[in-house]
N, C-alpha and C positions, 0 to 999 in steps of 0.2 A: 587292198580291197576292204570295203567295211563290211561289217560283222553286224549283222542287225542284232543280234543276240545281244551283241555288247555294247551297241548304241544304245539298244532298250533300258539295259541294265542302270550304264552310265547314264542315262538321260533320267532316269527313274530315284536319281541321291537325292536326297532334299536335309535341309540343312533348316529342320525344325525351328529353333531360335530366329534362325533370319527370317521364316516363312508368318512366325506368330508376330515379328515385329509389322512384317509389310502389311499383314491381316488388319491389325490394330490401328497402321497408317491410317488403311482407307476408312474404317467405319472412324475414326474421330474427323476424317474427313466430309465424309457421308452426312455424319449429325450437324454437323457446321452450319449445313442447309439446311435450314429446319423447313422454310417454304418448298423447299425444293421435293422436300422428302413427302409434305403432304398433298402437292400437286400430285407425285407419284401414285399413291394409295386413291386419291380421285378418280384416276386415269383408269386404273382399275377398276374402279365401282362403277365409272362410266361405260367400258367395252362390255362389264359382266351384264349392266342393266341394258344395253343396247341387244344382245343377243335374245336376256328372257323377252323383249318385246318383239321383234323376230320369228324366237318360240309362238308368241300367243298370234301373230299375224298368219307362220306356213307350219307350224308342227306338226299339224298332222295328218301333212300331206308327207313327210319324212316320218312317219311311224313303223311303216312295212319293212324301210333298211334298219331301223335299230332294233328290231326283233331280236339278235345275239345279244346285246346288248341289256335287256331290257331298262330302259331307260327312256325319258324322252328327250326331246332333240337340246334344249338347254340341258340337262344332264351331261349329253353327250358333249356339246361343242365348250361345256364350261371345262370340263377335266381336260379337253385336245387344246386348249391356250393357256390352260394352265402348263401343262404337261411339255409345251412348246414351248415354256421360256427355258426350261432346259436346253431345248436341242440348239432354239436362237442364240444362249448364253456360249455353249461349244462349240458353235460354227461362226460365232461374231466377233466375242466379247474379246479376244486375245489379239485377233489382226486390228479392232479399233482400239486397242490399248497401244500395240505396235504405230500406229499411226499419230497417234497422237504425239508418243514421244518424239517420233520424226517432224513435228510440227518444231515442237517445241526446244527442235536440237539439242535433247537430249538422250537417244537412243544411243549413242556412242559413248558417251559418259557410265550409262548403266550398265550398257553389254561388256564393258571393260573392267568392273570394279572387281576386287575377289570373286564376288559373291557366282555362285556358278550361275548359270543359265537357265539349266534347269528348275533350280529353286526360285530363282527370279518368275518362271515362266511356269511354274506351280504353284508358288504365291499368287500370283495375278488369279489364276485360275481356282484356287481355292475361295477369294474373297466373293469375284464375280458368281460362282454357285450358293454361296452363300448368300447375296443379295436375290437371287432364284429363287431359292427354296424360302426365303421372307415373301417374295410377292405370291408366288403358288400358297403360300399359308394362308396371305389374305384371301385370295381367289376360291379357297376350297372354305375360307371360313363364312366369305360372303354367300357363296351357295349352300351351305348347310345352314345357317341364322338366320336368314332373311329369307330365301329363297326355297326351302326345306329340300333342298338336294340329300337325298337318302346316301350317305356314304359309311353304311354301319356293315356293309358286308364286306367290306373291304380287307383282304390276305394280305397281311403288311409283310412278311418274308415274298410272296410273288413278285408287290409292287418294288420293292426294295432291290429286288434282283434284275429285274426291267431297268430301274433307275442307272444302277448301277454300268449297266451296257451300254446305258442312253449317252451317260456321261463318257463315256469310253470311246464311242464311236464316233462321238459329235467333237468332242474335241481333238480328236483323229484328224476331223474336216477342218478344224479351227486353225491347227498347226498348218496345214497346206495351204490353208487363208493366206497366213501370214506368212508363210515363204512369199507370196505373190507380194505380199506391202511390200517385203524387206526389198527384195528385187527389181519391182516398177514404179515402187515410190506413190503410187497416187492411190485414192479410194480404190476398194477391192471388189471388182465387175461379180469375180468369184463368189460371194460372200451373197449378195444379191441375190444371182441366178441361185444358188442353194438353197437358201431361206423361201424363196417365193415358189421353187419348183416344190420345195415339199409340204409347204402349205396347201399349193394349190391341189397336191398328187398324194399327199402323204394319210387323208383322212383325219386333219385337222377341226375342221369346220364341217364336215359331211364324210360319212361312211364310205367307203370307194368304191363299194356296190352300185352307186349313184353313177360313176364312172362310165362311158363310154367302153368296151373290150379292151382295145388297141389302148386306151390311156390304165387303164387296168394295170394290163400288161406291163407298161413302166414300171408305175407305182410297185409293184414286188419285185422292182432294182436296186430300190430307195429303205436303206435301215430305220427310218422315220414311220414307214407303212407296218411295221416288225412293232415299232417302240410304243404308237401310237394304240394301235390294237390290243395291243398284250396290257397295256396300263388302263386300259378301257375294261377288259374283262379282268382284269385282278382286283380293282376298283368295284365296277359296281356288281359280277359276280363271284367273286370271292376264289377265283380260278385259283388251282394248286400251281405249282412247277410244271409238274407232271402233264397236268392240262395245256400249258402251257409252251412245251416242249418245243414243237414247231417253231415260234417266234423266238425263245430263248435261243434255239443252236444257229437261227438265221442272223440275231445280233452278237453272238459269241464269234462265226464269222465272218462278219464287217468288221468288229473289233481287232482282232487277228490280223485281215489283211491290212486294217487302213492305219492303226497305231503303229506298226512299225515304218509304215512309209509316207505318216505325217513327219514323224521325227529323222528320219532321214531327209528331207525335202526340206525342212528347218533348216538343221545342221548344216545343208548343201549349200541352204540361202544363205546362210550367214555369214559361212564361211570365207565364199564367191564374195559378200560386201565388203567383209575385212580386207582380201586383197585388193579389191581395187577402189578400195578407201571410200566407198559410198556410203558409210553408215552415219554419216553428215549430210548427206544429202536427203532434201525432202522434195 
């Protein structure tokens, strides 16, 4: 019978050297595209300048829910898409890595080589947060330069400690993604429904006071509602830990429950493909 203790454990080696080569892969990869890379930062300056005119079109008919917050409504929906390409990055960014390799038949080659799984599937995950916290820079630098987004009160131990669950929790969901590639081979339905349920629920784009009851209700099922809020008041009110408490102990346990039984569901998937030789197959 398995030991989640010790799956955690063993799922948790990483083999540094291999982790800073694959890191290194991607960004000389990355810069390759130089087009590519500045469409990216457009893309960017595009969604941020779509939202201030938004702002200046309904803001402040949304003034009365951002009251905890004080901020205005660009303020607010600039930090929750910034703030979201984390959770998108741990709930996407591994199962379309996975995916791809299955295109590309070469998911079997890789899963086979010394190099563990783990590291493999912590590398990935290291560089894809790293390419995050690049576009969140530009996002928070476009609203502070241009846009004079006030982000001077910001508790960088609160944010940091938000950060830190966000990435915990979400790629918790990211691994259960990719059990689903490994296992039905096609685009992940999964991956989808996550991503849009907690945009739509999670107080990305609008405060969830705005929320109907019953949809409320959800929304405090969802560690996105926890992640969002808490990086919202660390942000722009400079909340302690302390303050913060509530959100922190409710993303401490989503992390808890869902990290040990991403990694077991991995495991499960992979294993299941080894034997019946599907890991060729796309």
């Amino acid at each position: 019978m398995l030991n989640p203790r010790n799956q955690l454990y063993r799922f948790a080696q990483l083999d540094v050297r291999k982790a800073s080569a694959f890191i290194k892969k991607e960004f000389f990869i990355e810069i390759s595209y130089k087009f590519a890379f500045l469409l990216n930062i457009f893309a960017i300056f595009a969604w941020v300048l779509t939202f201030y005119f938004i702002d200046r079109l309904f803001g402040d008919r949304v003034v009365p829910y951002l009251q905890p917050y004080g901020v205005n409504y660009f303020s607010y929906v600039l930090l929750g898409i910034a703030f979201f390409t984390y959770v998108g990055t741990g709930v996407g960014s591994l199962s379309n890595r996975i995916r791809e390799e299955q295109m590309m038949g070469t998911l079997e080659a890789v899963l086979v080589t010394p190099t563990k799984t783990s590291t493999m599937l912590i590398s990935m995950g290291l560089w894809n947060f790293l390419w995050a916290s690049f576009s969140v820079l530009i996002y928070l630098l476009l609203g502070a330069f241009l846009f004079q987004v006030d982000l001077t009160n910001t508790n960088l131990l609160s944010a940091s400690v938000v950060l830190l669950l966000t990435v915990l929790s979400f790629s918790s969901l990211g691994l259960l993604a990719a059990s689903f590639i490994i296992v039905l081979k096609r685009g992940n339905p999964v991956t989808w429904a996550i991503n849009t349920s907690f945009e739509l629920l999670g107080g990305v784009y609008f405060p969830i006071t705005v929320l109907p009851g019953w949809l409320r209700t959800i929304s405090y099922l969802l560690p996105v509602t926890y992640s969002i809020r808490a990086m919202q008041l660390a942000v722009y009110k400079g909340y302690s830990l302390r303050a913060l408490a509530p959100d922190i102990i409710a993303l401490i346990i989503f992390s808890v429950v869902l990290l040990p039984l991403g990694i077991l569901a991995f495991e499960h998937a992979l294993k299941r493909a080894k034997i019946d030789g599907s890991l060729i197959h796309y």
